[in-house]
C-alpha positions in Angstrom: 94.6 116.0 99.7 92.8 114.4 96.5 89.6 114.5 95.6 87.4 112.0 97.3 86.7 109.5 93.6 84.7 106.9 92.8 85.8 103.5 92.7 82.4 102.2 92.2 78.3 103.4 92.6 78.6 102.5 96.2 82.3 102.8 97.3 84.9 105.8 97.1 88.7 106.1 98.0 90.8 109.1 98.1 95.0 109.2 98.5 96.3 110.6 101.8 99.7 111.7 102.2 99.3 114.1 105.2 100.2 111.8 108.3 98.1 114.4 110.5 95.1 114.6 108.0 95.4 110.9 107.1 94.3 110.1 110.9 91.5 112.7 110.8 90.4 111.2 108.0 90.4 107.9 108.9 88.8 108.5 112.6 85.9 110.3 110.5 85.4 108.1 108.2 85.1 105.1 110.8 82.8 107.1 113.0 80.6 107.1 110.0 80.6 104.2 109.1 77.2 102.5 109.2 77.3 98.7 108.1 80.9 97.4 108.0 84.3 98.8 108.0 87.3 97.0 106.2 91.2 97.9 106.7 93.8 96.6 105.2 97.4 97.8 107.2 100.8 97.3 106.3 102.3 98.2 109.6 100.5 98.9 112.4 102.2 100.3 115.9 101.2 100.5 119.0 102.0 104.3 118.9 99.4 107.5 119.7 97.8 107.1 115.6 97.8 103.4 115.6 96.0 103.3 119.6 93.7 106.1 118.3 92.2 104.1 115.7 92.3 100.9 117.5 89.9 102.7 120.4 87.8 104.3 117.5 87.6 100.4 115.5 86.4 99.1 119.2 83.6 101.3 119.3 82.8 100.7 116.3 82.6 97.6 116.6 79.6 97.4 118.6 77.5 98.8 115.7 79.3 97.6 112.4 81.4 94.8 111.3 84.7 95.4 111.4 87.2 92.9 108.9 90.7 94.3 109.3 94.4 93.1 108.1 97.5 93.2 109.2 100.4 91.8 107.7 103.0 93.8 110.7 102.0 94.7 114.1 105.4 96.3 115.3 106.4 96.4 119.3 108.3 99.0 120.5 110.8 96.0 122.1 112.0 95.2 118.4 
């Protein structure tokens, strides 16, 4: 995994390649989130990652803002 940089004083982003680590990642980072949380997806399925951080973006939600897009949500009836 990279480094965790600085993209300004208050914001950071860091590359994940490692599918496994990515979701760790991203469940942590969400779970710490304090004020707002803002995803921007791709694709997003319906599978064990993509339910995961939907349950962890609910919870969330009842303490920060959540602003999240989606240009694909895939069904597994495609």
């Amino acid at each position: 995994m990279t480094p965790l940089l600085a993209a300004s004083a208050d914001n950071k982003f860091q590359f994940l390649s490692d599918a496994h680590r990515s979701l760790i990642a991203r469940v942590r980072l969400i779970r710490e989130a304090k004020y707002h949380i803002a995803l921007q997806y791709y694709l997003w399925r319906p599978d064990s990652s993509g339910l995961t951080l939907l349950k962890e973006l609910l919870d969330a939600a009842e303490r920060v803002c959540a602003l999240i897009c989606c240009w694909m949500i895939y069904t597994a009836n495609r």
